[in-house]
Backbone as JSON, one array per atom type, in Angstrom:
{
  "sequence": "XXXXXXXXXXXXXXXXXXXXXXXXXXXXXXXXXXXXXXXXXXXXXXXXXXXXXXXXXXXXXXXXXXXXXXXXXXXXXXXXXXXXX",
  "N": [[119.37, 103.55, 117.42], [122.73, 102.55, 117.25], [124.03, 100.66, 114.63], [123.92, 96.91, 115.3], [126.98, 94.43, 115.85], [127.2, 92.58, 112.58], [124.74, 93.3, 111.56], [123.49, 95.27, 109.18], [122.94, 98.38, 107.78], [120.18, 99.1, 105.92], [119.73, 96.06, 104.97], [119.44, 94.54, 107.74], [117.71, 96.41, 109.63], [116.84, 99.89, 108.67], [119.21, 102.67, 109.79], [119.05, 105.68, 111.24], [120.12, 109.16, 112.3], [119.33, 110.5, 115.9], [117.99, 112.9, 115.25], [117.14, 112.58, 112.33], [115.09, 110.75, 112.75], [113.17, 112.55, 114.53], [113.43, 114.27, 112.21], [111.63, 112.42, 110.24], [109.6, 111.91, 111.56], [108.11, 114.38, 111.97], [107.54, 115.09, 109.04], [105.41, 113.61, 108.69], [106.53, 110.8, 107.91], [106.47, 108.26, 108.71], [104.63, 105.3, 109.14], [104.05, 104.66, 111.57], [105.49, 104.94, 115.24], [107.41, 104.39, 118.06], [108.93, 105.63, 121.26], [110.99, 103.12, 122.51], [112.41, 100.9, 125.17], [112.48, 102.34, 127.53], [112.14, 104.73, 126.51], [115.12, 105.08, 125.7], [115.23, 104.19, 123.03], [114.14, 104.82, 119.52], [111.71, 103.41, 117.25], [110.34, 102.63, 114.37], [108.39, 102.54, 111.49], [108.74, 103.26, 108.0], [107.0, 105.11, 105.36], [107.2, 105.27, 102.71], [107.99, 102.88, 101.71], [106.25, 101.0, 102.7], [103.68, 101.91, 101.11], [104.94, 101.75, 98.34], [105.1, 99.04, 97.46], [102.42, 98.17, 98.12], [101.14, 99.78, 96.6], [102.77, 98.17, 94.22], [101.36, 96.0, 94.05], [102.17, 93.43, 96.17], [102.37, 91.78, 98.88], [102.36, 93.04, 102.09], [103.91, 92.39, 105.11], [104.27, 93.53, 108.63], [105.5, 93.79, 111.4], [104.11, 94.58, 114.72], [103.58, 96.21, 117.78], [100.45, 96.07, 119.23], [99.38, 99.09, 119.85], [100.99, 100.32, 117.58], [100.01, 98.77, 115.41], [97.73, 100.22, 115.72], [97.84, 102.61, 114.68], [98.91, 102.47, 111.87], [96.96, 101.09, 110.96], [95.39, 103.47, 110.86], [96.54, 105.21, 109.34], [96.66, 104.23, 107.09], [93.73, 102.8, 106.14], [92.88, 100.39, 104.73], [94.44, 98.59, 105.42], [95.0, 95.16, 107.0], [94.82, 93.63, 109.69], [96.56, 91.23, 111.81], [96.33, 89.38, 114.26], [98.84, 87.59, 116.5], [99.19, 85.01, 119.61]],
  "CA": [[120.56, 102.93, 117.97], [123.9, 101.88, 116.34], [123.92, 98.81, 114.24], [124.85, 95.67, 116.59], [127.75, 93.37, 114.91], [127.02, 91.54, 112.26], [123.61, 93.61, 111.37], [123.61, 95.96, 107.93], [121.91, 99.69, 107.65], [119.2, 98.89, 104.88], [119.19, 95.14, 105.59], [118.54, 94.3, 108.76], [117.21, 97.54, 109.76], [117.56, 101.35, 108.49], [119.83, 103.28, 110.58], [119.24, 106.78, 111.57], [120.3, 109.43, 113.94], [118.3, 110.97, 115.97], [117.88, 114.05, 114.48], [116.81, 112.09, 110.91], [113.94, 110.05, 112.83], [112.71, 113.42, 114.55], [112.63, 114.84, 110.82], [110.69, 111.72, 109.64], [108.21, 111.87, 112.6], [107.71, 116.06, 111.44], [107.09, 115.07, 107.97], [105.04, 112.52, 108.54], [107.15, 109.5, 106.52], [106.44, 107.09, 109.54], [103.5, 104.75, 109.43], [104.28, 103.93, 113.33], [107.22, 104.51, 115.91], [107.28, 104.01, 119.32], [109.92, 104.72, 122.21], [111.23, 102.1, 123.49], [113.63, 100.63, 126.15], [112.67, 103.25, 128.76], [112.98, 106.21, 125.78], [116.35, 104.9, 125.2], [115.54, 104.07, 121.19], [112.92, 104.94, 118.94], [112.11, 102.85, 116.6], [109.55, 103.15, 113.62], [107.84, 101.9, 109.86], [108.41, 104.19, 107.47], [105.62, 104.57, 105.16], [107.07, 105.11, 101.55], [108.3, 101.8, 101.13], [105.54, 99.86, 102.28], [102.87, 102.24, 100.1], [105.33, 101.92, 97.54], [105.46, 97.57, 97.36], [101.2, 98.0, 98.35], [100.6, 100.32, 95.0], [102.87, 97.27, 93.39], [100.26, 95.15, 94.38], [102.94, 93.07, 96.65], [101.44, 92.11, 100.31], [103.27, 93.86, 102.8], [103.76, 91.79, 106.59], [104.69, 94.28, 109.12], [105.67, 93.15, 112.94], [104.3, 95.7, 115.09], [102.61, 95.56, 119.47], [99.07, 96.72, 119.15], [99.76, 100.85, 119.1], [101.72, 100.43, 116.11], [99.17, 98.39, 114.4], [96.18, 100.87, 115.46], [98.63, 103.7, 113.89], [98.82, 101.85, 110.73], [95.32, 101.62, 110.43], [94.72, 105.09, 110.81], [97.14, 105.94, 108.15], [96.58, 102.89, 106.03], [92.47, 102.03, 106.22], [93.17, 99.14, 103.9], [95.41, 97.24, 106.27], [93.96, 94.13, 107.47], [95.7, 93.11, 111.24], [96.34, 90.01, 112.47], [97.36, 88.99, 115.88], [99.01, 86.33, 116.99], [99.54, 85.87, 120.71]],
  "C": [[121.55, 102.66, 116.85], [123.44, 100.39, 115.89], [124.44, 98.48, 115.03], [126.17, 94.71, 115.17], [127.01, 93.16, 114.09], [125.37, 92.16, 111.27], [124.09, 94.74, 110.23], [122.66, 96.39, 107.38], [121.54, 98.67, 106.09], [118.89, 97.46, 104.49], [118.35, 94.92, 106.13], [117.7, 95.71, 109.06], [117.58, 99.21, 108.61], [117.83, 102.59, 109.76], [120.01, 104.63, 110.41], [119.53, 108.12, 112.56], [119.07, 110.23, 114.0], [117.34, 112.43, 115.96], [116.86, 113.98, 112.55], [115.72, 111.74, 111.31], [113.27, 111.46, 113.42], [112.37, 114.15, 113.31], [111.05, 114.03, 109.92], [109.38, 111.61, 110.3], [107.56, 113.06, 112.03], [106.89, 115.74, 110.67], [106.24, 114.21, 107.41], [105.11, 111.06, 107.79], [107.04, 108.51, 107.45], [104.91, 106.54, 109.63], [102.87, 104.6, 110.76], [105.22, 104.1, 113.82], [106.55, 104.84, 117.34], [108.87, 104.42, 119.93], [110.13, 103.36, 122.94], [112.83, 101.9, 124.12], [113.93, 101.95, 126.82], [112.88, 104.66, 127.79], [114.79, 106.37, 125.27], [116.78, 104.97, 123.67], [114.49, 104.5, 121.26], [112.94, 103.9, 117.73], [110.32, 102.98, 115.65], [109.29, 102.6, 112.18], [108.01, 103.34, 108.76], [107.64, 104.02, 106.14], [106.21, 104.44, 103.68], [107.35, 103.08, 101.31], [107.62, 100.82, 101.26], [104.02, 100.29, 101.6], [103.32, 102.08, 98.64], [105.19, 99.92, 96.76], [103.23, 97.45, 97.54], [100.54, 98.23, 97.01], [101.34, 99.21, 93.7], [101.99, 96.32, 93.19], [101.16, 93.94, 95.37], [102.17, 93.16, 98.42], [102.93, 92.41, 101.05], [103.2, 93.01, 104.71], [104.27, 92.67, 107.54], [104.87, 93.91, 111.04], [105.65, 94.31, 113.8], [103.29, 95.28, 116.54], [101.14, 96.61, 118.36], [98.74, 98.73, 119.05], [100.33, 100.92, 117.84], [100.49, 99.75, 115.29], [97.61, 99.43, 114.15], [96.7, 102.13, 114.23], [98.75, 103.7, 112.72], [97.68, 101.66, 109.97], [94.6, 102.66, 110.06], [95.38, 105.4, 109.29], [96.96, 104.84, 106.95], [94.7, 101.95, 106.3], [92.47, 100.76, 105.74], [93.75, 98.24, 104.48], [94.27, 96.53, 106.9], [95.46, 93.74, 108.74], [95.15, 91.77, 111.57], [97.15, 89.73, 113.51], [97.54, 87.7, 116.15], [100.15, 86.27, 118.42], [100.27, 83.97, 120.77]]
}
């Protein structure tokens, strides 16, 4: 999606079209993404930056529903999940 007001690519989020997140899904650079809002967005973790802050030794918190966290696991054995409902 477009940034909303007030929100700032590489801030709040990183903003890509959807042509860029279909490349990153290909090349596997996403830890996790999910449609959402009916297939309206996609939305997604991409992985260098939190292997890159993990190999700093830097803990990494990641806000993700339960598919995203199993996804993370797979690609990240080392992750430890915690839920809070």
């Amino acid at each position: 999606r477009a940034p909303r007001p007030g929100e700032v690519d590489g801030v709040d989020y990183t903003f890509v079209t959807a042509g860029q997140f279909q490349q990153l899904i290909d090349d596997g650079a996403l830890l996790e993404w999910a449609e959402i809002h009916g297939g309206l967005h996609r939305s997604g973790t991409p992985a260098a930056p939190v292997r890159a802050a993990t190999a700093a030794g830097h803990p990494v918190l990641i806000e993700v529903d339960l598919a995203g966290a199993r996804a993370v696991k797979q690609a990240m054995p080392e992750a430890i999940s915690v839920f809070l409902a």
